[in-house]
LUMDRENVO-856532 format. One record per atom (N, C-alpha, C): x negated, z negated, y negated; residue number from 1. Coordinates in steps of 0.001 Angstrom, whole numbers, plus 500000, padded with zeros to 6 digits. Example, Ala and Ser with C-alpha at 12.3 -4.5 7.8 and 13.67 -1.06 7.14 Angstrom:
residues 2
{{486810 492200 505690} 1}
{{487700 492200 504500} 1}
{{486800 492200 503300} 1}
{{487150 492920 502250} 2}
{{486330 492860 501060} 2}
{{487100 492130 499970} 2}
//
This chain:
residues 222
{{540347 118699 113620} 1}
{{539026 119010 113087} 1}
{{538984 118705 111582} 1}
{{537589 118252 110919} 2}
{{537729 117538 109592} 2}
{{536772 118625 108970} 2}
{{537261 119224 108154} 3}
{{536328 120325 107462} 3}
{{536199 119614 105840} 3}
{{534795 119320 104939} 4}
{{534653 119083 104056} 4}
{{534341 120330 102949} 4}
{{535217 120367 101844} 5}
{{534892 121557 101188} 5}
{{534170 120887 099620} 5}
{{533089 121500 099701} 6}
{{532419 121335 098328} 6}
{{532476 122508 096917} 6}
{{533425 122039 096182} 7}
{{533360 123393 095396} 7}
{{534696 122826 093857} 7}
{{533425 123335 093012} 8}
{{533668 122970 091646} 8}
{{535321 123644 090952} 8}
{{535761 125400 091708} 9}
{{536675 125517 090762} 9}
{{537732 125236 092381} 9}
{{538580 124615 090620} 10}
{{539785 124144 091275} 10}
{{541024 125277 092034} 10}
{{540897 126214 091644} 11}
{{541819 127566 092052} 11}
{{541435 127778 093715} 11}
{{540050 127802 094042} 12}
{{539555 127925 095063} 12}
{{539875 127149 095875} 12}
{{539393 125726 095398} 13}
{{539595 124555 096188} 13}
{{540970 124283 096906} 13}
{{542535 124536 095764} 14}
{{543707 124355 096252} 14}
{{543815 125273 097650} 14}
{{543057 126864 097101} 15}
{{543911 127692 098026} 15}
{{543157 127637 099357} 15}
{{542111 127584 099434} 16}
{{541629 126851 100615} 16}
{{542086 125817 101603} 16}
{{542355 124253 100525} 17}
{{542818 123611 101474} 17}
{{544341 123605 102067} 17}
{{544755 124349 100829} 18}
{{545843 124951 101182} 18}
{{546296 125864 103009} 18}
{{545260 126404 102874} 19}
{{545615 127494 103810} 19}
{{544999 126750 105485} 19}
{{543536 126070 105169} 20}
{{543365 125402 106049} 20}
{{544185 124231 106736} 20}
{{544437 123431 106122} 21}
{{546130 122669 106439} 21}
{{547052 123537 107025} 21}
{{547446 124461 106304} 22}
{{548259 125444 107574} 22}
{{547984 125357 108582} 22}
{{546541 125933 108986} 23}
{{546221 126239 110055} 23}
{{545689 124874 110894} 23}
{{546397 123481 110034} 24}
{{545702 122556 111240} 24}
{{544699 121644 111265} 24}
{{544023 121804 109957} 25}
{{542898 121285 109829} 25}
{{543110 119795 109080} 25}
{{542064 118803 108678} 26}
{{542035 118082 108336} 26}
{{541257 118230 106977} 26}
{{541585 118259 105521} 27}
{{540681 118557 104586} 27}
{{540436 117213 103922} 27}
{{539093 117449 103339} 28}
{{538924 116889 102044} 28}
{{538058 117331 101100} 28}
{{537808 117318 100119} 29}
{{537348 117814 098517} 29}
{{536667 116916 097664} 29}
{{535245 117539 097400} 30}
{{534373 117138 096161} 30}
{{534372 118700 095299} 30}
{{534301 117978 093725} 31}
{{534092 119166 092859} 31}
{{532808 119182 092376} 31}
{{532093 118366 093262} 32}
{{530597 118691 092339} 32}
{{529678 118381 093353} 32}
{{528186 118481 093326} 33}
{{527439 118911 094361} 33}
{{527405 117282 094915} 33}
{{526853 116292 093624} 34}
{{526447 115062 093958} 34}
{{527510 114261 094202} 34}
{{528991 114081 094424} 35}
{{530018 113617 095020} 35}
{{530355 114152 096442} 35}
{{529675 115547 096740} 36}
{{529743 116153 097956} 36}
{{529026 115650 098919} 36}
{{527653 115932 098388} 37}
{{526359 115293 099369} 37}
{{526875 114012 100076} 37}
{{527663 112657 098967} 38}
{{528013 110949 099504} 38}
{{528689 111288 100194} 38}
{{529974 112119 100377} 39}
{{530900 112467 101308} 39}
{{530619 113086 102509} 39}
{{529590 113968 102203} 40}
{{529097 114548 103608} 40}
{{528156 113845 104253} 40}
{{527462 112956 103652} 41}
{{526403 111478 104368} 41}
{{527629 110613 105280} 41}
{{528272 110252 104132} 42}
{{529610 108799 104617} 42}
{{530436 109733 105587} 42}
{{530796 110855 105181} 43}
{{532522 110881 106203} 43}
{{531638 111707 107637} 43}
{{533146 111721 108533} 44}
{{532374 112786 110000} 44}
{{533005 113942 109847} 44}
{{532437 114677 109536} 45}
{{532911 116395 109063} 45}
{{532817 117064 110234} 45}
{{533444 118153 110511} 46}
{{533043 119066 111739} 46}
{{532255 120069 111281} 46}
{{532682 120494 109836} 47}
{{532463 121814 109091} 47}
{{532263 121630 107570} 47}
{{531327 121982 106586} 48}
{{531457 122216 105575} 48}
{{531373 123522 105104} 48}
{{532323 123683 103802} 49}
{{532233 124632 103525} 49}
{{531464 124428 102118} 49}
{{530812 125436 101288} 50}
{{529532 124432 100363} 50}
{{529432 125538 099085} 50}
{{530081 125939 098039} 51}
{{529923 126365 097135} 51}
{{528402 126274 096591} 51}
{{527684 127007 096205} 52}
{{526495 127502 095558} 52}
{{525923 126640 094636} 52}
{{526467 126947 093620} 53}
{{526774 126739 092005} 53}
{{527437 125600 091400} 53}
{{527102 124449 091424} 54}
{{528186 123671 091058} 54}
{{527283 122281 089884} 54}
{{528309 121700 089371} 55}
{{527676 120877 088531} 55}
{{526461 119222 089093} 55}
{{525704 119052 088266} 56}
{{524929 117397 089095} 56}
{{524365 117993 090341} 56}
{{524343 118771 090843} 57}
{{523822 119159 092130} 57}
{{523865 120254 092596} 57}
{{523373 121618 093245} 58}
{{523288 122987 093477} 58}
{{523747 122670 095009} 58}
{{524591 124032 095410} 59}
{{524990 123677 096848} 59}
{{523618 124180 097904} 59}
{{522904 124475 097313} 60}
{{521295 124338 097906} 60}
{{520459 123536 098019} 60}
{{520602 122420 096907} 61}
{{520155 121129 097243} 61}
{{520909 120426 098189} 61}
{{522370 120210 097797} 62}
{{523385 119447 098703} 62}
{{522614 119986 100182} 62}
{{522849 121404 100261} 63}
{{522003 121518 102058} 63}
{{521461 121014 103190} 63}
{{519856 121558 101484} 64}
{{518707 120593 101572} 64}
{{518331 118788 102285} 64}
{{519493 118020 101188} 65}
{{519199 116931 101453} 65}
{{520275 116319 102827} 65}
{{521053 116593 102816} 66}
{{521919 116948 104004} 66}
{{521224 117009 105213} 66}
{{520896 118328 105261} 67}
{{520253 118322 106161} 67}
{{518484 117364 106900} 67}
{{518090 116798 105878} 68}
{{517310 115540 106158} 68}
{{517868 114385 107202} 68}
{{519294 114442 106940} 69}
{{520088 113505 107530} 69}
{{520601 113661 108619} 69}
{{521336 115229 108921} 70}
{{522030 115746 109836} 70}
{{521531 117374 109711} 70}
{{521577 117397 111238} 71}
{{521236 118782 111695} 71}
{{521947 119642 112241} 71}
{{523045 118622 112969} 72}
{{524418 119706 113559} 72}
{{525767 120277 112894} 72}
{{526089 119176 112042} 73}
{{527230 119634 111370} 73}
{{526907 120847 111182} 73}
{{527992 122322 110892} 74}
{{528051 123065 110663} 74}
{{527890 123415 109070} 74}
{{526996 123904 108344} 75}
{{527048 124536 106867} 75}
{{527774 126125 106475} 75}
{{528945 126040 105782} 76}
{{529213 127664 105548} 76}
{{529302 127637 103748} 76}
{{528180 128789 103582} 77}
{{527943 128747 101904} 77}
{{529180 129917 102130} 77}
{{529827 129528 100664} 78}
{{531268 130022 099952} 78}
{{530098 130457 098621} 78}
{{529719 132019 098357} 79}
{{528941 132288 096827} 79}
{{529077 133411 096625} 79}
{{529068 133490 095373} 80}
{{528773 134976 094701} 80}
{{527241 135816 095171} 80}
{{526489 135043 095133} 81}
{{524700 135376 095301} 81}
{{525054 136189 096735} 81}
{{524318 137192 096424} 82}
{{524663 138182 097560} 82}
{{522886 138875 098219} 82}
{{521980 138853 097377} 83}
{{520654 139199 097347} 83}
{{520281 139072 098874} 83}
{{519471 139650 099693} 84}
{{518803 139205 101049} 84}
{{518057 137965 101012} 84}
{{517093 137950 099420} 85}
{{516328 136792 099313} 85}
{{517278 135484 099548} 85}
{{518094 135457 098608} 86}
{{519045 134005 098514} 86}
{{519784 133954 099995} 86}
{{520164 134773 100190} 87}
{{520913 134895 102022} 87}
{{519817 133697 102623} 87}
{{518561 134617 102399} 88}
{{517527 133992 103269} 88}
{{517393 132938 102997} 88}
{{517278 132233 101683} 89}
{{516916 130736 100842} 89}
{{518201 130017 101225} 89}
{{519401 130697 101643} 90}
{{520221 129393 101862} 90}
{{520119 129079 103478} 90}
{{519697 130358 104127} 91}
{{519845 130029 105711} 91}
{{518373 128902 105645} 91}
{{517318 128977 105405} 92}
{{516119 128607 105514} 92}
{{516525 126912 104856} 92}
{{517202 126660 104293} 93}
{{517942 125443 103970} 93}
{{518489 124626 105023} 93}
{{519062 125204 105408} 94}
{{519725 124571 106784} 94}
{{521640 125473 106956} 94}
{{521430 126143 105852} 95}
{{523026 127007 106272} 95}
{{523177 127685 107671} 95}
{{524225 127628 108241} 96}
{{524878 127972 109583} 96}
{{525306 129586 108824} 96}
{{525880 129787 107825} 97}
{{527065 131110 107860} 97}
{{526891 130943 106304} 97}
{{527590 132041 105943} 98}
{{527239 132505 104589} 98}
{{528639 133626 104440} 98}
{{529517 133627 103166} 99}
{{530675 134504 103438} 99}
{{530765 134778 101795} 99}
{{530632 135948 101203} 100}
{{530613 135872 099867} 100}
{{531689 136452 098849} 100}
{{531804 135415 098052} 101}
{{532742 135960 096815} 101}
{{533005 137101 096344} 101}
{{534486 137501 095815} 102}
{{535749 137268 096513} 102}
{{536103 137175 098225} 102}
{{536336 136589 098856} 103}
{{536185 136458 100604} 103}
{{538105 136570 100878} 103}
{{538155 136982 101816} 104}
{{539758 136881 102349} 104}
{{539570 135451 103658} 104}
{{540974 134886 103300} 105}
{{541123 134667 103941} 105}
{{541291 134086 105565} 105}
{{541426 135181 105683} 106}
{{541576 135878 107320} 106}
{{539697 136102 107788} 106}
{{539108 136328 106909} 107}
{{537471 136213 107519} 107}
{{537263 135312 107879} 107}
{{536992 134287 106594} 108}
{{536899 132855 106131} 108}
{{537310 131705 108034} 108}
{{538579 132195 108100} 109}
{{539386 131273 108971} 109}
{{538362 131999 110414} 109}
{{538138 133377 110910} 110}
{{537635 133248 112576} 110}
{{536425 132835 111670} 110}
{{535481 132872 110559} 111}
{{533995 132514 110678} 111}
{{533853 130710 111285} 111}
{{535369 130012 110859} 112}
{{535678 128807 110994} 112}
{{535675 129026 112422} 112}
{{536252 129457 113082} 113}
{{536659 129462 114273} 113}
{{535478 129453 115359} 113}
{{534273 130541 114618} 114}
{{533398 130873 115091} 114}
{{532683 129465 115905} 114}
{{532719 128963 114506} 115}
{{531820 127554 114780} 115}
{{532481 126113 115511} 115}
{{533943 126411 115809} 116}
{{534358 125258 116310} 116}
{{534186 126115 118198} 116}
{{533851 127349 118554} 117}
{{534782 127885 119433} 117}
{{533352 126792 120637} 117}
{{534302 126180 121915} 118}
{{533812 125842 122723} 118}
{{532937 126350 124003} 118}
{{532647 126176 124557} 119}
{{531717 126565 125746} 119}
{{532073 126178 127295} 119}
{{532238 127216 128232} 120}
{{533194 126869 129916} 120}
{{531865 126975 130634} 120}
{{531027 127459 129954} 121}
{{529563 127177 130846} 121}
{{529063 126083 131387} 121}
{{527924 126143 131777} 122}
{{527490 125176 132449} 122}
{{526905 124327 131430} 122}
{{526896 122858 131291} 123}
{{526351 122230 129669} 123}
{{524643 122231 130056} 123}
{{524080 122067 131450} 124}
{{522354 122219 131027} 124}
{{522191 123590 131343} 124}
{{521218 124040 130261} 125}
{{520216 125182 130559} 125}
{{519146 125275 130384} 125}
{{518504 126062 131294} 126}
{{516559 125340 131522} 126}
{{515853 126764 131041} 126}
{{514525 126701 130471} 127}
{{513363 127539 130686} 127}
{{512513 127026 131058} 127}
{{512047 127155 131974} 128}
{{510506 126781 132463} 128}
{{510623 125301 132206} 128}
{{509817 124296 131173} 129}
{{509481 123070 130669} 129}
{{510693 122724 129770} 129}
{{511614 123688 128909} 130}
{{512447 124023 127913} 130}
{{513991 123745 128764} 130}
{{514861 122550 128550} 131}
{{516055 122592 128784} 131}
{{517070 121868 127616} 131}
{{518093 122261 127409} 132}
{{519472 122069 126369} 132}
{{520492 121440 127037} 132}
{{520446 120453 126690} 133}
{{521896 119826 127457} 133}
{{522932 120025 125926} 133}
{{523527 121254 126525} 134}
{{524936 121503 125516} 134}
{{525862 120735 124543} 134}
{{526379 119181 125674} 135}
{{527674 119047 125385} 135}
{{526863 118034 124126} 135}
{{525583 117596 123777} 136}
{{524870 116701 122813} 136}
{{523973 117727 122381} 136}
{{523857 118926 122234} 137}
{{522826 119110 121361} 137}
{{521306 118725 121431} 137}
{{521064 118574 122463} 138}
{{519467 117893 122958} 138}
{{518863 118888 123109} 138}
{{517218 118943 122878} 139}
{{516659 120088 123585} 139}
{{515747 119083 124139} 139}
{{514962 119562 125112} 140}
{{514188 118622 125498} 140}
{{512478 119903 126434} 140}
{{511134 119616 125886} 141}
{{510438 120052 126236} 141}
{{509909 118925 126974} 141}
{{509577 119191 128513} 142}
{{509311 118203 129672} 142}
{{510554 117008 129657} 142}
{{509962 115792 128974} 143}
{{510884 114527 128655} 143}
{{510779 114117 127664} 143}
{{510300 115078 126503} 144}
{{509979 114894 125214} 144}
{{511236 115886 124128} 144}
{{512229 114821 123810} 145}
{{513305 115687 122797} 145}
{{512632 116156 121464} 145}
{{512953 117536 121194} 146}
{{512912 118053 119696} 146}
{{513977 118432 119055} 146}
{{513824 118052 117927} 147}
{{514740 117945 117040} 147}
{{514542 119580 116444} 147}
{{515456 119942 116591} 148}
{{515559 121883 116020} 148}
{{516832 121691 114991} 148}
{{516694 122162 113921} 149}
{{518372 122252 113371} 149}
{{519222 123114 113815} 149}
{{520163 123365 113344} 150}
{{520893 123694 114227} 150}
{{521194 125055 114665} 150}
{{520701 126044 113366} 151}
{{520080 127666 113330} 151}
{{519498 127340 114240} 151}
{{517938 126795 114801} 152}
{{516918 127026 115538} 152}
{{517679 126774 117146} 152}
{{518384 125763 116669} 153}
{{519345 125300 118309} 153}
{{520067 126689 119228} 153}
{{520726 127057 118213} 154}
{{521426 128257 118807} 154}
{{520324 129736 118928} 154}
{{519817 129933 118182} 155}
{{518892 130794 118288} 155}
{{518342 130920 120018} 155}
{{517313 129418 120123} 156}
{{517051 129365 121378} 156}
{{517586 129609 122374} 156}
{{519272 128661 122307} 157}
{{520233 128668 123846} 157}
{{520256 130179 123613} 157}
{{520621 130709 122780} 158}
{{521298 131995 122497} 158}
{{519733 132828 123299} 158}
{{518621 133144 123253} 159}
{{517764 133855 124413} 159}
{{517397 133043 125847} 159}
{{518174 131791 125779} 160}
{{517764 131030 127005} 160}
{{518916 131756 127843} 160}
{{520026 132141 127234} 161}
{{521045 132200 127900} 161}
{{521211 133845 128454} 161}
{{519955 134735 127740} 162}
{{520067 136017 127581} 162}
{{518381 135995 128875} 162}
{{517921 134971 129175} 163}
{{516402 135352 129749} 163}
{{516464 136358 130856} 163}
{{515351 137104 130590} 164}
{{515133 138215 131401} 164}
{{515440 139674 130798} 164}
{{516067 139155 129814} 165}
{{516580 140609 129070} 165}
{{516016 140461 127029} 165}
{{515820 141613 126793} 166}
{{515134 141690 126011} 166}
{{516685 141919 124697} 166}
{{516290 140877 123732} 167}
{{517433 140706 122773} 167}
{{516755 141216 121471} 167}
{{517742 142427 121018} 168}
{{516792 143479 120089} 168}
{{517753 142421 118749} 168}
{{516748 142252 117236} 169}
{{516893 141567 115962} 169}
{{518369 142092 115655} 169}
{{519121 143374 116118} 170}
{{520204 142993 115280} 170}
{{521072 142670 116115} 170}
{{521084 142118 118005} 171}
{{521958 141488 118406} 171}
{{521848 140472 118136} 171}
{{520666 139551 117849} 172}
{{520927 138507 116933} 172}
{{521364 137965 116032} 172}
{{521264 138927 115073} 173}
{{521558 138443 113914} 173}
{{523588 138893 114172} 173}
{{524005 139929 114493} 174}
{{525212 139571 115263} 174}
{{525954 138679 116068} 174}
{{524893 138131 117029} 175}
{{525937 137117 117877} 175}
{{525448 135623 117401} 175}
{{524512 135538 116838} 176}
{{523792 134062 116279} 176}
{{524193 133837 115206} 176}
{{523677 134951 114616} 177}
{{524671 134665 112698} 177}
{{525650 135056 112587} 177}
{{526684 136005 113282} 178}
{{527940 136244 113067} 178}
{{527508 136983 111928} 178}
{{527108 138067 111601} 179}
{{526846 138946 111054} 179}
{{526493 140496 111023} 179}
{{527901 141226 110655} 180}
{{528465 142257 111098} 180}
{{527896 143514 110130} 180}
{{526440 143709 109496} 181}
{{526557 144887 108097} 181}
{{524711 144699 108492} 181}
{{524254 145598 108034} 182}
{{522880 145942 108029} 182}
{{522466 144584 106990} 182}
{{521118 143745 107873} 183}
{{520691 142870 107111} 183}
{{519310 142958 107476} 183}
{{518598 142139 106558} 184}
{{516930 142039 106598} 184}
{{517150 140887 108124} 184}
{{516482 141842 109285} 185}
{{516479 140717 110601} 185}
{{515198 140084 110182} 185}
{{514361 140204 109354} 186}
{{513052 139391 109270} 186}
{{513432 137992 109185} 186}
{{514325 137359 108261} 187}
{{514444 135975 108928} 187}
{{514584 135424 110464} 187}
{{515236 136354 111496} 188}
{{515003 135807 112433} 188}
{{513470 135225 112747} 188}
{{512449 136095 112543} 189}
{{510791 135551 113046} 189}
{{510639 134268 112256} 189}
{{511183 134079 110915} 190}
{{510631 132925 110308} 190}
{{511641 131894 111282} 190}
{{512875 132047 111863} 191}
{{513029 131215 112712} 191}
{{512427 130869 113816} 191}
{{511864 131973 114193} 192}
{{511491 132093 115889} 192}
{{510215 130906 115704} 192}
{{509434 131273 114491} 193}
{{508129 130638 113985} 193}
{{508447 129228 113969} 193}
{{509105 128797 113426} 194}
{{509566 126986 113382} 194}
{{510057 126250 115058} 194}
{{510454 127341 115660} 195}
{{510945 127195 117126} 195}
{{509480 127016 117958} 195}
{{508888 128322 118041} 196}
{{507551 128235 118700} 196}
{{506720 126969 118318} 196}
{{506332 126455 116736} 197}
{{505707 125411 116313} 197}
{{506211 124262 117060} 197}
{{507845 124004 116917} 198}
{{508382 122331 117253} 198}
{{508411 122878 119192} 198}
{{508070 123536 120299} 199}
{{508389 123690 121421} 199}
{{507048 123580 121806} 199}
{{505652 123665 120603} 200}
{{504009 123921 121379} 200}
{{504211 125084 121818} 200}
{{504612 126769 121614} 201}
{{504313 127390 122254} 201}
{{503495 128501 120821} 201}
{{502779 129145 121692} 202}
{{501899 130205 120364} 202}
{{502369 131577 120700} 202}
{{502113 132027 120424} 203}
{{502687 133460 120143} 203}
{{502140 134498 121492} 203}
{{501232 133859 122076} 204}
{{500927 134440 123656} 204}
{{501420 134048 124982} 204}
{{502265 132778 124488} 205}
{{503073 132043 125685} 205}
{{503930 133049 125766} 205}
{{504194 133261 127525} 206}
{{505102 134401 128165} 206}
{{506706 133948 128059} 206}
{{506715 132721 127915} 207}
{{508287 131886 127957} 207}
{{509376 132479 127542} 207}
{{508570 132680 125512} 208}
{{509957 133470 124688} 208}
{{508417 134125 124400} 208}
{{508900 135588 124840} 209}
{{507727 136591 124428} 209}
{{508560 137490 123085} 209}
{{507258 138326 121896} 210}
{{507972 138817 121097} 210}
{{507518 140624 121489} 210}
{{508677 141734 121539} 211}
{{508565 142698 121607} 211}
{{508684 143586 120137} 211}
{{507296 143530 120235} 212}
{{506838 144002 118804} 212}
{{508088 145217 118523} 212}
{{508345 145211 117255} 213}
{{509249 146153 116497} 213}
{{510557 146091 116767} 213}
{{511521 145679 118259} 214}
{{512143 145311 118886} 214}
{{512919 143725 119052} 214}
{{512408 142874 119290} 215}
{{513339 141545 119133} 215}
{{512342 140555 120422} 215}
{{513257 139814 120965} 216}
{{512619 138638 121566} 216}
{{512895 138800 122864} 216}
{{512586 138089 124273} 217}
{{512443 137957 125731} 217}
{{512291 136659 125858} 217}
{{513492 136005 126263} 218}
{{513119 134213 127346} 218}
{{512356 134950 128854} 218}
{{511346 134450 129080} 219}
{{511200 134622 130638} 219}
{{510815 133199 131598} 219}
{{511635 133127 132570} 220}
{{511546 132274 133493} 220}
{{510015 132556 134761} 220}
{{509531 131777 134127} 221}
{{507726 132152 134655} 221}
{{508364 131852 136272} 221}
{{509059 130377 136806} 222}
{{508700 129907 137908} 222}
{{509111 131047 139060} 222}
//
């Protein structure tokens, strides 16, 4: 696996790739945002990891423009910024995971894990008009593919895979974001909102219904 790490101080950078090499990995290193971004366009990364703060380029722009390009690679912001707002401004970017300064280790490596871990399921899963073929990342409404990034991707499989049962905001934000501490679940709706828009469904379609105060419902109409 080829994990790209973007990040200006050098102390960080060693002990990182340091430790990731241990464990197997394939590294490589930019110290600044705008040497990161060419590397993460040009090389095939599995994973980035994306410092905040950095010189010629913010690891929020790097994201940003990134993500114009690519939607699946995995994003994990490495920052000090700890605020709900910025949480929210980097997920709403296109960030996958978020792990903040000083971080151990031993987190760092299963949040890695999180995102490489595979799937024994079945690779299609359907709602109604709504099916995911897994092993590519496709979604497809009728015979018409949408492009979801890759938050919105998992979000979906993640209640396609739960339909019939009602998934309350903080098992989400637990098993989707890998996020274990009391957080503002209101970003989930601004996801759900970009999902409903790119699928044509409005907020009265029974498909993915919302249980006011509570969380979300896939239902299989047929």
């Amino acid at each position: 696996m080829n994990i790209l790490i973007i990040e200006d101080e050098k102390g960080i950078t060693d002990f990182l790739q340091q430790g990731l090499e241990e464990e197997g990995y394939k590294i490589s290193c930019a110290n600044n945002g705008s040497d990161g971004l060419t590397m993460a366009l040009n090389g095939e990364f599995n994973l980035i990891l994306l410092d905040w703060m950095m010189p010629k380029m913010s690891g929020l722009d790097v994201c940003k423009a990134f993500r114009l390009h690519n939607t699946t690679t995995p994003i994990l912001f490495l920052t000090a910024k700890d605020t709900i707002q910025e949480t929210i401004e980097g997920l709403r970017a296109g960030a996958n995971d978020y792990i903040k300064k000083p971080f151990s280790f031993e987190e760092l490596l299963e949040r890695i894990k999180v995102h490489f871990r595979t799937t024994t399921e079945d690779d299609v899963v359907q709602l109604n008009q709504i099916k995911i073929i897994q092993s590519k990342y496709q979604v497809f409404v009728g015979e018409t593919e949408v492009n979801l990034t890759q938050r919105e991707y998992e979000l979906l499989l993640y209640l396609i895979k739960n339909k019939g049962k009602v998934c309350t905001r903080t098992q989400i934000i637990e098993d989707v974001w890998n996020i274990h501490f009391e957080y503002d679940t209101g970003v989930i709706d601004v996801f759900m909102n970009a999902i409903r828009k790119k699928l044509n469904l409005n907020k009265e379609d029974e498909s993915i219904k919302t249980i006011r105060g509570v969380g979300y419902i896939a239902n299989d109409l047929h």
